[in-house]
C-alpha positions in Angstrom: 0.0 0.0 0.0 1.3 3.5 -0.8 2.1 5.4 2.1 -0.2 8.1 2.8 -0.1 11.8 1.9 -0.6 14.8 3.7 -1.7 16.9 0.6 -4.9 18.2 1.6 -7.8 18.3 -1.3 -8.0 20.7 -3.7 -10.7 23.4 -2.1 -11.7 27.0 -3.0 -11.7 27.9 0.4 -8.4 26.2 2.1 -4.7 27.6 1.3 -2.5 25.0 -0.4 -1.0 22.7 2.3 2.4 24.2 4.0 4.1 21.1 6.7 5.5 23.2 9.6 7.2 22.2 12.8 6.9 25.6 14.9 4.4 28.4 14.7 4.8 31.3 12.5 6.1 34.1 13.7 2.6 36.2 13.3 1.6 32.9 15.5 3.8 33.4 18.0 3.0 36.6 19.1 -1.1 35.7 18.8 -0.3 32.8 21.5 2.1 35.1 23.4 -0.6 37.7 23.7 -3.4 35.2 24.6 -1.0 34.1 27.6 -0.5 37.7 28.5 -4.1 38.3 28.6 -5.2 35.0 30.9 -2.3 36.1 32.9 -3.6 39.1 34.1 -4.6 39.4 37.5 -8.2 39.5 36.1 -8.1 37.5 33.0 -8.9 39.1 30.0 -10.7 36.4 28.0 -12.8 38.7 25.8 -10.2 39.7 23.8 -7.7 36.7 24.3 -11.1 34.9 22.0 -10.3 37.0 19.2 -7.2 36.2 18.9 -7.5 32.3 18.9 -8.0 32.1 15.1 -5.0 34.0 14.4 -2.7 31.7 16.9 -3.9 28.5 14.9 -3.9 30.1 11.7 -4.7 26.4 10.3 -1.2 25.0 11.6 -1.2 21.7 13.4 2.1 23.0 15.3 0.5 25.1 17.7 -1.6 23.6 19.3 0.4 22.2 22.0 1.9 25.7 22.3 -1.5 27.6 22.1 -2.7 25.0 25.1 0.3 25.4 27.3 -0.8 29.3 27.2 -4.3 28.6 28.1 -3.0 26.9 31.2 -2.3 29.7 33.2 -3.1 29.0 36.8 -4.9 32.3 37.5 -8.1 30.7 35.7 -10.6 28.9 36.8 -11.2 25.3 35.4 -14.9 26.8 33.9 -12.4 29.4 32.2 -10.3 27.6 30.8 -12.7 25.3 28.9 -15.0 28.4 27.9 -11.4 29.5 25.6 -10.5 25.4 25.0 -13.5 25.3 23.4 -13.5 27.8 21.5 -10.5 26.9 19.9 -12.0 23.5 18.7 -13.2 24.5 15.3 -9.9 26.4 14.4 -7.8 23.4 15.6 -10.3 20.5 13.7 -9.3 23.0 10.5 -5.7 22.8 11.3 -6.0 19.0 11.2 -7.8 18.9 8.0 -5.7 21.1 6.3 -2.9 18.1 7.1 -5.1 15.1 6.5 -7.5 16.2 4.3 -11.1 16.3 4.4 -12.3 13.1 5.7 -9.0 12.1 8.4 -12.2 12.2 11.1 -14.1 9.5 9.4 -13.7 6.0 10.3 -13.3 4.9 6.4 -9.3 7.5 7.0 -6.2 5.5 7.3 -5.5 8.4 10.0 -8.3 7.6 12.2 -7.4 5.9 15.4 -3.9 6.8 15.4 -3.7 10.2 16.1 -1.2 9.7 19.1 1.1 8.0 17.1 1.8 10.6 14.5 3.7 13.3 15.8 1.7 16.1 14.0 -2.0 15.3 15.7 -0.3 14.6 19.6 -0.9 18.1 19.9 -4.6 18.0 18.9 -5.1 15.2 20.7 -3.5 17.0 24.1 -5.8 19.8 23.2 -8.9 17.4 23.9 -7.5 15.8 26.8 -7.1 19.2 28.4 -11.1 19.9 28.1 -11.4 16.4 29.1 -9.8 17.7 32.6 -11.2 20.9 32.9 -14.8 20.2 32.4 -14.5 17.0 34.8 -12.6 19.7 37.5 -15.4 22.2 37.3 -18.3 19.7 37.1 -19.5 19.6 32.9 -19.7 15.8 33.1 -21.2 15.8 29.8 -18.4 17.4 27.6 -16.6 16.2 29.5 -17.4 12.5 28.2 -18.0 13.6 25.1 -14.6 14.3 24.7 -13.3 11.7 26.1 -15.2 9.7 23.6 -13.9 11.8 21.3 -10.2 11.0 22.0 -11.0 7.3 22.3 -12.3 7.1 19.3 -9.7 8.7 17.3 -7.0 7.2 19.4 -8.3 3.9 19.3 -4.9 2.1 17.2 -2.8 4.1 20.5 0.4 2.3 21.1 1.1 3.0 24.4 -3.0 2.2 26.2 -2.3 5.0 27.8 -5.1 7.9 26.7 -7.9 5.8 27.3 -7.2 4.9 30.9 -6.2 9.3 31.3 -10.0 9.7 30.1 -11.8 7.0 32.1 -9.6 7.8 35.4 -10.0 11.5 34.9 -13.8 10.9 35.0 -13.5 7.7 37.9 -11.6 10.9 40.2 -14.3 13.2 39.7 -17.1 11.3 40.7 -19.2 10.8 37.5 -19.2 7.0 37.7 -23.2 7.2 36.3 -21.6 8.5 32.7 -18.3 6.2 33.1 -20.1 3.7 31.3 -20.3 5.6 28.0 -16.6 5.9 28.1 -15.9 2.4 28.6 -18.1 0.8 25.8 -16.0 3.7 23.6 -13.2 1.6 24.5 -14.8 -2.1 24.2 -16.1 -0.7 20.8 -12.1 0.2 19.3 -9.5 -2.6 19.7 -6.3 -2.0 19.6 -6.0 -2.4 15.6 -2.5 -2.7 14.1 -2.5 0.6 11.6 -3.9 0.1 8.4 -1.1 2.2 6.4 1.9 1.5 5.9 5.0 3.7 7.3 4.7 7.3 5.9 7.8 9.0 5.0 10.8 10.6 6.8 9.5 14.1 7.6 12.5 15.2 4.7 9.7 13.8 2.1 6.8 15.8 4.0 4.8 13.0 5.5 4.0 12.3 8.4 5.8 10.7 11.2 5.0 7.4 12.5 6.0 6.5 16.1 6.6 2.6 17.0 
């Protein structure tokens, strides 16, 4: 089988596919300014929002950066996920734009192993993070759903470990009445081995498969 390719369909409405391992410098100063703002000693979150778009900027690579500035311990858990959230739609684009259109259906030879290429981990630490803060401040129901959410497209994970981070973070906070949708997530995704064959060296622009 042909290794995959990361070229994104042709679209009137997406820019042509750039790889990048670091945000852009325009990027870099959106997510420096969104830390600044939730820094504050009262949060600015109104205007930190409009600047979310313009941190993605459809680039996988900073998403673990843009999350690590949402974490700022001055917030409150409900906080926090009110800007996680926000930034779902920009950071689903940013994943597209890599994968192409249908990389979150379950007929993609990406889905179910976005922990083990290096370009989704931070997407996929993005989710865990609203996992978290909705269990800390008590939205049990997004909570789960994503949970489910990473489950599902984690479901070839190599390591076991994401789906016992969801189902424990949920177990500590008490919501043992919506456990159960978590687990049959799991029972419903075996482990699979992947179903593509090793990409290329990131020198050819492909993504990066982890054993």
């Amino acid at each position: 089988m042909a290794a995959p390719s990361c070229s994104l369909a042709a679209s009137a409405n997406v820019e042509p596919l750039i790889l990048s391992s670091a945000p852009t410098p325009p990027q870099s100063r959106a997510i420096n300014e969104i830390k600044r703002l939730l820094s504050r000693a009262t949060p600015d979150l109104t205007t930190a929002k409009t600047h979310l778009s313009r941190a993605i900027g459809g680039n996988h690579s900073t998403l673990e950066p843009l999350r690590n500035a949402i974490r700022r311990p001055n917030l409150t858990d409900s906080q926090k996920l009110e800007i996680l959230l926000l930034a779902v739609p920009d950071a689903d684009q940013a994943i597209v734009r890599l994968y192409g259109e249908e990389c979150f259906e379950p007929t993609s030879e990406f889905y179910g192993h976005f922990w083990r290429l290096v370009e989704t981990r931070g997407y996929v630490m993005l989710l865990l993070e609203i996992v978290i803060s909705a269990a800390d401040c008590g939205e049990y129901e997004t909570a789960v759903e994503y949970a489910k959410r990473v489950l599902e497209i984690n479901h070839g994970d190599n390591n076991g470990w994401l789906p016992l981070c969801a189902i424990s973070s949920l177990r500590f906070h008490g919501a043992a009445r919506l456990q159960a949708g978590v687990e049959l997530t799991v029972c419903r995704y075996p482990r699979p081995r992947p179903r593509f064959s090793p990409p290329p060296q990131p020198s050819s622009g492909g993504p990066q498969l982890l054993s």
